[in-house]
Backbone bond lengths (Angstrom), bond angles and torsions (degrees), N, CA, C in turn:
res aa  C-N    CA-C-N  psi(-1)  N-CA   C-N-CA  omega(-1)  CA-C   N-CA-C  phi
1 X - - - 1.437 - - 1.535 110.91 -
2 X 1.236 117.81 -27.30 1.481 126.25 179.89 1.301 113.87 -54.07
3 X 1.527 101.64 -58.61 1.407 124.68 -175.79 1.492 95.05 -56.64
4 X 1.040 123.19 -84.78 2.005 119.20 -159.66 1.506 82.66 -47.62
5 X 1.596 147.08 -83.04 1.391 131.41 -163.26 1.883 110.05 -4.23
6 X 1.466 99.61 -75.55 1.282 134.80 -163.72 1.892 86.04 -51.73
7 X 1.192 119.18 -66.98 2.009 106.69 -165.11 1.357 99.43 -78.73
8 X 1.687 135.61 17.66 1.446 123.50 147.11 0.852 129.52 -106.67
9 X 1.337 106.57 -12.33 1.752 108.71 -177.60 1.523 95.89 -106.79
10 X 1.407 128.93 -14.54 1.450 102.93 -146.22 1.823 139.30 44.95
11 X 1.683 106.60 -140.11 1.357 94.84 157.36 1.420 133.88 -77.87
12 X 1.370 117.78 21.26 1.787 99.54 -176.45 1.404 78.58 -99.54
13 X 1.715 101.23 169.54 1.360 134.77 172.85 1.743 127.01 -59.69
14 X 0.800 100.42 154.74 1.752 99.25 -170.01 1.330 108.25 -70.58
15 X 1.248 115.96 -31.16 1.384 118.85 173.72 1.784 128.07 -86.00
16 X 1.518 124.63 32.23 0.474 161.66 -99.19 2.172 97.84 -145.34
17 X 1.293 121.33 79.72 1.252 96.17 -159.72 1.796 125.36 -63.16
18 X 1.246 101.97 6.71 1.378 104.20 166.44 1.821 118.68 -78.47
19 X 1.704 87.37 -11.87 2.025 80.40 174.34 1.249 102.80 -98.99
20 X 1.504 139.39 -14.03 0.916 151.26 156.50 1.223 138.81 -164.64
21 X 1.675 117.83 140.46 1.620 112.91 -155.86 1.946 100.52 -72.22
22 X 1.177 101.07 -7.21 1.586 92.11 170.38 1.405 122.56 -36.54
23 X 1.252 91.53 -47.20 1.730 107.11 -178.46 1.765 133.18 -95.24
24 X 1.513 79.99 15.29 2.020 100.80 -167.68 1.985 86.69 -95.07
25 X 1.763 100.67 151.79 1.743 82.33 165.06 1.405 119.58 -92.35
26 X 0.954 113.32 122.73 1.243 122.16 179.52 1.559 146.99 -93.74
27 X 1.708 93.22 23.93 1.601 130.68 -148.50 2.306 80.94 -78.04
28 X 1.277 108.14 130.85 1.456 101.38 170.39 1.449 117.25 91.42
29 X 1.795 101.82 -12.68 1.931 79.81 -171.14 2.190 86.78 -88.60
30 X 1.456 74.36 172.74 1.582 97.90 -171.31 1.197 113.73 -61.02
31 X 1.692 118.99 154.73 1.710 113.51 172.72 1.638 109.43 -44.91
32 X 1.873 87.71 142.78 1.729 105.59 175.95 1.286 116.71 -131.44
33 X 1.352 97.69 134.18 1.701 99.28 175.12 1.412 123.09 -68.77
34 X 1.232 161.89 101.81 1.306 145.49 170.62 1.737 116.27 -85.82
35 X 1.163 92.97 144.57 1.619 102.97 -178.65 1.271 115.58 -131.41
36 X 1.449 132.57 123.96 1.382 131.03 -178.02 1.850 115.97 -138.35
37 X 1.181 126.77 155.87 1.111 119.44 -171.54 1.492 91.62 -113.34
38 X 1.438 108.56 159.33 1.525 131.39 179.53 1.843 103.40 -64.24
39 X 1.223 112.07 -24.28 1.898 122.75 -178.77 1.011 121.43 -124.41
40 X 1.851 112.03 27.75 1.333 118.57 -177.95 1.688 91.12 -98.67
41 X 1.794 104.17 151.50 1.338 122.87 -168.63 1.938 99.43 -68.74
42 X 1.208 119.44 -11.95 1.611 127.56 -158.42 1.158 95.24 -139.99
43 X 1.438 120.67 63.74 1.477 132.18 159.57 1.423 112.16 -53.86
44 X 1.361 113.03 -64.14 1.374 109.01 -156.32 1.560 97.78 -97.30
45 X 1.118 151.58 11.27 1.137 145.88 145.05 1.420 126.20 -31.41
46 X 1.359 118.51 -48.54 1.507 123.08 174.60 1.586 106.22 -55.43
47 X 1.115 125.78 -28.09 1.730 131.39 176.82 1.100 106.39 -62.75
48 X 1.620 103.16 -71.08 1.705 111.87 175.64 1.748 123.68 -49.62
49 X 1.200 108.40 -10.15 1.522 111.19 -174.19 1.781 95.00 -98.23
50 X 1.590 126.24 -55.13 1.185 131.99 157.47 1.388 112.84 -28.54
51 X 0.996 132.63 -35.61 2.112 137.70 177.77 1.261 94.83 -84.14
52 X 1.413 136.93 -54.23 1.409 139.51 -148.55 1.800 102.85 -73.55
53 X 1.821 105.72 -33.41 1.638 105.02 -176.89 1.808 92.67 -84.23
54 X 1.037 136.01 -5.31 1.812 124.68 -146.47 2.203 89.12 -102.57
């Protein structure tokens, strides 16, 4: 997982909202549906994205 990180981001940081909108602000955008599976690798992401719009 490091490796693919590393050939999408290059040098920017992981936190970075282009690697994920977790970290974009997201104060104002419109209601969102989230969808996650019980055996998806980014379980708890839908939480962290739910904090990131609040």
């Amino acid at each position: 997982m490091n490796f693919l990180a590393e050939q999408y981001l290059g040098r920017l940081p992981r936190q970075t909202p282009l690697a994920s909108p977790v970290f974009a602000d997201l104060h104002g955008i419109a209601p969102l549906a989230i969808f996650v599976g019980s055996t998806d690798r980014c379980w708890m992401m839908p939480s962290q994205l739910r904090e990131a719009m609040s």
